[in-house]
N, C-alpha and C positions, 0 to 999 in steps of 0.2 A: 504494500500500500504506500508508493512513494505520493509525497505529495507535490507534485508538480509546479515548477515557475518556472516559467519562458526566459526570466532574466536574472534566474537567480537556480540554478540546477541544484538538486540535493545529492548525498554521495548517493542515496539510493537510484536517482535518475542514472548518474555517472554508471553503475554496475551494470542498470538494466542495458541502456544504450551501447556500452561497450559487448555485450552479449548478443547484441543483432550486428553493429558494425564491425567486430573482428571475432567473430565467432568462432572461427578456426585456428586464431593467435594466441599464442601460451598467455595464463593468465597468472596462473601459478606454478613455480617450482620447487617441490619440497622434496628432497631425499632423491627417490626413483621414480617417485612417482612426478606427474605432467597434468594440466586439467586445463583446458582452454576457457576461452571467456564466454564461449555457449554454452559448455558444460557447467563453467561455473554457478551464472545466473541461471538454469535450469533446475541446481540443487538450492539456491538459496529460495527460488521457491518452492520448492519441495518443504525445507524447513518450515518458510513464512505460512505455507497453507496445512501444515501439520499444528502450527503452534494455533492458529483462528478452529482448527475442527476442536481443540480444547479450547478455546474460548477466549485467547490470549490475542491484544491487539493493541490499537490505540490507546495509549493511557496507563498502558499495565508496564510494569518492571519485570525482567527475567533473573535472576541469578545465577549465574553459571560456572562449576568448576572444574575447567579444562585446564589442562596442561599445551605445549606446544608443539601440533599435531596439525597432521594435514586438515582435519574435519572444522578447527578452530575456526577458520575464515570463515566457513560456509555455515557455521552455527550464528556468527556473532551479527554474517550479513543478512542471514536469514530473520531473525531476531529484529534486527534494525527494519529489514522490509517490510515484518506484520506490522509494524507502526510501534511496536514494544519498544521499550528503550531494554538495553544490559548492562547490566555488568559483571563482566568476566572476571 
């Protein structure tokens, strides 16, 4: 649920639109593993629409306790895109 301005872009816009414009371009590089910028924003909404089927959205806080791990990004952007703010 990014919320959108035309002159003022949120990082959440920045993740969506790099997920359609270089979708095939590494987005991340951690270890062995590789995940592109389609892939990436593909799984952050996986998370954002796992966290709204429990209920979790605008307004609500997530607490999260990860270590430093490939999943970390795609939790914390995930999180940020149901409209939840974290903290990790």
């Amino acid at each position: 649920m990014c919320n959108s301005n035309a002159f003022e872009p949120t990082l959440c816009d920045i993740f969506e639109l790099h997920g359609k414009w270089r979708a095939e371009r590494s987005a991340i590089i951690f270890q062995q593993q590789r995940l592109t910028w389609g892939q990436l924003s593909a799984r952050i909404n996986q998370v954002a629409n796992g966290l709204h089927g429990f209920g979790v959205g605008s307004g609500h806080k997530v607490a999260a306790l990860i270590d430093n791990r490939f999943e970390t990004a795609e939790a914390v952007l995930g999180v940020m895109r149901s409209g939840a703010a974290i903290a990790p």
